[in-house]
C-alpha positions in Angstrom: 27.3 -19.5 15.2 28.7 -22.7 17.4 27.4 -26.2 16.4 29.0 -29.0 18.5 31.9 -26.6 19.6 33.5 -25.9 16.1 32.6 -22.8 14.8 30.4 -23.0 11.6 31.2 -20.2 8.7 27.8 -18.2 7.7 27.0 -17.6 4.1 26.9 -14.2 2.9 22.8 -14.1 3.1 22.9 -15.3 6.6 25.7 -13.0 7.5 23.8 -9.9 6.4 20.0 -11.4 7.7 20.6 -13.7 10.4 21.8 -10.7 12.5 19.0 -7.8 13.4 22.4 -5.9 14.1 23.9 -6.6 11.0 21.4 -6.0 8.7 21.1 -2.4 10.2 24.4 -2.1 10.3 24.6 -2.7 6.6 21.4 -0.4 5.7 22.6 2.6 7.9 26.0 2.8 5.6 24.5 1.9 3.1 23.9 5.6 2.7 27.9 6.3 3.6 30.7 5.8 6.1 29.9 6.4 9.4 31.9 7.0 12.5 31.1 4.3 15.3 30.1 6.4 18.0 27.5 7.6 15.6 26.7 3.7 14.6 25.9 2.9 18.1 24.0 6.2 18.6 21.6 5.4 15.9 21.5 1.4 16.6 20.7 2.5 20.3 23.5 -0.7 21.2 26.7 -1.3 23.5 29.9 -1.1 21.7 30.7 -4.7 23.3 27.6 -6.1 21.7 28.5 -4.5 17.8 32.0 -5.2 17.5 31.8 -9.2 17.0 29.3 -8.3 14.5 31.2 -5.3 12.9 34.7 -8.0 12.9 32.0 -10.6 11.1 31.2 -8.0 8.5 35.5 -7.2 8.1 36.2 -11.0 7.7 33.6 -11.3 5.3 34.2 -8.3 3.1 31.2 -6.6 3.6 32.4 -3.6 5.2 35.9 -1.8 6.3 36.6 -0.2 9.3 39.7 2.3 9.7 40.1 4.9 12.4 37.1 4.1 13.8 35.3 5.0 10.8 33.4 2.0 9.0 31.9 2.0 5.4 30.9 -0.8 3.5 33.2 -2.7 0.3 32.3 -2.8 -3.1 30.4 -6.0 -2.4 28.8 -5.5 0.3 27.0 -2.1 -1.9 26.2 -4.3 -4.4 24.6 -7.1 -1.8 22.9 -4.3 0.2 21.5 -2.8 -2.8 19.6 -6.0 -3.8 19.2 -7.1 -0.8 16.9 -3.5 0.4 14.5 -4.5 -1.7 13.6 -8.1 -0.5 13.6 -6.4 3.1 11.2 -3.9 2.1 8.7 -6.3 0.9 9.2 -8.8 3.5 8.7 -6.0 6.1 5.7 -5.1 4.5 4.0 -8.3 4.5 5.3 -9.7 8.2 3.1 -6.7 9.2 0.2 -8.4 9.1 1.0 -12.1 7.1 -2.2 -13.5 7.9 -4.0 -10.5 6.5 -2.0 -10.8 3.4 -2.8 -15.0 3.2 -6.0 -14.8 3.6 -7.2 -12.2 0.7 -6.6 -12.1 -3.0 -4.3 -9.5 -4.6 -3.5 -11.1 -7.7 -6.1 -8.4 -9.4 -3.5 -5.6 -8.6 -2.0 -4.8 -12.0 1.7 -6.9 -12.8 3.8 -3.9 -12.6 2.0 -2.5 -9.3 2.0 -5.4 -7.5 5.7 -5.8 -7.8 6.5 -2.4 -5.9 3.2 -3.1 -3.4 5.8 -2.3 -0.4 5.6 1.2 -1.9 2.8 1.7 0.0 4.4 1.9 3.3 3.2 2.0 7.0 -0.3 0.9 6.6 -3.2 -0.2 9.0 -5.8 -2.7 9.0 -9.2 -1.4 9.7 -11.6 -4.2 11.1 -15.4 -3.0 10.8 -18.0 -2.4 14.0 -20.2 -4.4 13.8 -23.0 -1.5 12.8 -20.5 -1.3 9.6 -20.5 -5.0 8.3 -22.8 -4.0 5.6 -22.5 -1.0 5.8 -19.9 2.4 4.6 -17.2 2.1 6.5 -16.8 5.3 9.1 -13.2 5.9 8.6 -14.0 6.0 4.6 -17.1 7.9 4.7 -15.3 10.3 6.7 -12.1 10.3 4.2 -14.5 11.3 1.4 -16.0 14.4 3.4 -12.9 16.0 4.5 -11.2 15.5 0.8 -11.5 18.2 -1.8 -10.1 15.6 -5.3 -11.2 11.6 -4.8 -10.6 9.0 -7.3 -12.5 5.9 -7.1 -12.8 2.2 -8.2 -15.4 -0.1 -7.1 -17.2 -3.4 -8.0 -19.9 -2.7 -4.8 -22.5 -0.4 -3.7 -23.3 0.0 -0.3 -27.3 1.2 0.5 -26.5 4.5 1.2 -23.5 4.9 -1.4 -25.8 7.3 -3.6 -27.5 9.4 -0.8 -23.5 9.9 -0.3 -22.7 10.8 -3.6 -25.7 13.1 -4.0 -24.5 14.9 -0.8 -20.8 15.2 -2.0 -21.9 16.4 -5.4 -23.5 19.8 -3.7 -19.7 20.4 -2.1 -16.8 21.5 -3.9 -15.2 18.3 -4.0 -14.0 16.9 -7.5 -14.5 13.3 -7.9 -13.7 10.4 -10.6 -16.1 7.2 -10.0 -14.9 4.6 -12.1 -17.4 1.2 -11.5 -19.8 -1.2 -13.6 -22.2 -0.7 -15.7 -24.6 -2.9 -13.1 -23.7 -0.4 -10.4 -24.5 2.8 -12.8 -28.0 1.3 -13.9 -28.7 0.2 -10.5 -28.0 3.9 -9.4 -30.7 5.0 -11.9 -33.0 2.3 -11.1 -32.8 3.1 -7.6 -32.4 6.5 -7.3 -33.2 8.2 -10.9 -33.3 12.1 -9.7 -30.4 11.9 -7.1 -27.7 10.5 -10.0 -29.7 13.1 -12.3 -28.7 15.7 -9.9 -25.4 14.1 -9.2 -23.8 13.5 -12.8 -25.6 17.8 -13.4 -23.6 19.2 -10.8 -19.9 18.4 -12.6 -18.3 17.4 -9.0 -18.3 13.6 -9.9 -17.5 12.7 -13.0 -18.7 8.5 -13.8 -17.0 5.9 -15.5 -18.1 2.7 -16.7 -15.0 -0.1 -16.9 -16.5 -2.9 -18.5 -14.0 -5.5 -17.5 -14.1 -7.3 -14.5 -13.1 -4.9 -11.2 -12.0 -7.9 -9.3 -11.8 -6.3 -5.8 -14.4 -4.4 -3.6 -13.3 -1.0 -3.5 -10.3 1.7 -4.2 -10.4 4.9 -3.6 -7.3 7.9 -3.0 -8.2 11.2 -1.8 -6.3 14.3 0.3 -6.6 11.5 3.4 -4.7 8.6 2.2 -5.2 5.2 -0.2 -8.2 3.5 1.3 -8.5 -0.2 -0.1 -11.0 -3.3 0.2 -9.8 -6.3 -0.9 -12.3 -10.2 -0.9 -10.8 -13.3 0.8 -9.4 -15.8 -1.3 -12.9 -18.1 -1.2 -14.7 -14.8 -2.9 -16.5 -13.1 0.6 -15.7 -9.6 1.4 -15.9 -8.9 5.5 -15.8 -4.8 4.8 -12.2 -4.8 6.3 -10.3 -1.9 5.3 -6.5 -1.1 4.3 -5.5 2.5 5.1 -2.4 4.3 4.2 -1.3 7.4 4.5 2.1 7.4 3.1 3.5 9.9 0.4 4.5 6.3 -1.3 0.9 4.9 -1.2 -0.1 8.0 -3.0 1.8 7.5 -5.7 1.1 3.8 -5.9 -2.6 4.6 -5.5 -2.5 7.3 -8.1 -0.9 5.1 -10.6 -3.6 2.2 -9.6 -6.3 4.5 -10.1 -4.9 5.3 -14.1 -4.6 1.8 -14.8 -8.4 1.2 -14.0 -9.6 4.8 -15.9 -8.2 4.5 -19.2 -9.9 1.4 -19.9 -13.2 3.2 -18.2 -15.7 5.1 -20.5 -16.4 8.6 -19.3 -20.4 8.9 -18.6 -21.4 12.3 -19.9 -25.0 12.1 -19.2 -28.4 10.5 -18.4 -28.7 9.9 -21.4 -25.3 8.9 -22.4 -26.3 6.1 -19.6 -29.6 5.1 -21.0 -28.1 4.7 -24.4 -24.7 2.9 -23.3 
């Protein structure tokens, strides 16, 4: 970095993040030495344009290179190995920042929501406009194609027990955790389709009676499908999707924290007495 001619030294951070070339430098050995030819390979970059960066990295510590091999010092492990996980969550929220600013996620559990970059690669899901108020496609179709789906949800949609009913008839083995509103709203509603529903052992209901501060969770064979309410309490039906191996696990883990505080519904009547 120049400024007014002299040249100005770069802190350790900005060495290892103010460069997109030295930050993958740092990440590729951070698995082990690596010879350059197979540094610029992977980088896809011009030995002219990685050297400066690679001398940077020598003057600074980070990294050694001898015999055209280069692997990284003692500190620059140590700095690469906290600085991974910083990059990992950044990444995952740059992806979409104003998605992330806009909606609440302070109801994700302490623990959870400090490893929320597990979840990976995701997408955003905007509804058509048929599906504002309505089940979104994508998730309907998630929870016909899955054989095991675990639920959590704080909303009904008006066809969400014609949905259920149907499900209940396949094979498919399902944990429902919701309210107690939703459940007697179900029964109100639609008396002989829960009936049917809670007889046929496929879905399995759970009443948490705490607040479920978010729309909807649910995790099946297809990925982590999740709804989330803006910060000023409206819900636009917009959907998160992942279908990482990471998001399962994070999802799965979610879905436990939510049913061991849930009461399992054996029955009608079990419902009608609750």
């Amino acid at each position: 970095m120049i400024k007014g001619g002299e040249p100005v030294s770069l802190s350790l951070i900005e060495t290892i993040l103010n460069s997109e070339k030295r930050k993958r430098v740092m990440i590729f050995l951070s698995d082990g030495p690596r010879d350059m030819e197979t540094i610029l390979e992977t980088l896809k970059t011009k030995r002219s344009a990685l050297l400066p960066q690679i001398k940077l990295m020598e003057e600074k510590h980070l990294l050694i290179k001898d015999d055209g091999v280069c692997e990284l010092t003692t500190i620059g492990e140590l700095l690469i190995s906290k600085t991974l996980p910083l990059l990992s969550m950044v990444n995952f929220f740059d992806k979409d920042m104003e998605y992330w600013g806009s909606y609440n996620i302070d109801f994700m559990p302490t623990e959870l929501l400090k490893r929320v970059d597990e979840i990976g690669n995701y997408t955003i899901l905007e509804p058509e406009l048929p599906e504002i108020f309505e089940m979104n496609r994508v998730f309907d179709e998630g929870l016909r194609r899955t054989k095991k789906s675990i639920i959590v949800t704080s909303i009904m949609y008006p066809d969400s027990m014609e949905v259920l009913h149907e499900l209940s008839k396949t094979d498919i083995d399902m944990e429902f955790v919701t309210t107690q509103k939703i459940l007697n709203k179900f029964r109100t509603e639609n008396y002989e389709k829960l009936c049917e529903t809670m007889e046929s052992g496929q879905i399995k209901f759970f009443i948490y009676n705490r607040e479920i501060r978010f729309p909807a969770f649910a995790l099946n064979d297809d990925g982590l499908f999740l709804f989330m309410s803006k910060k000023d309490g409206t819900f636009e039906n917009r959907l998160l999707l992942s279908r990482t191996p990471g998001a399962l696990a994070w999802g799965s883990e979610f879905f436990e924290f939510y049913k061991k505080d849930a009461i399992h519904i054996q029955d009608m009547q079990h419902l009608e007495n609750f």
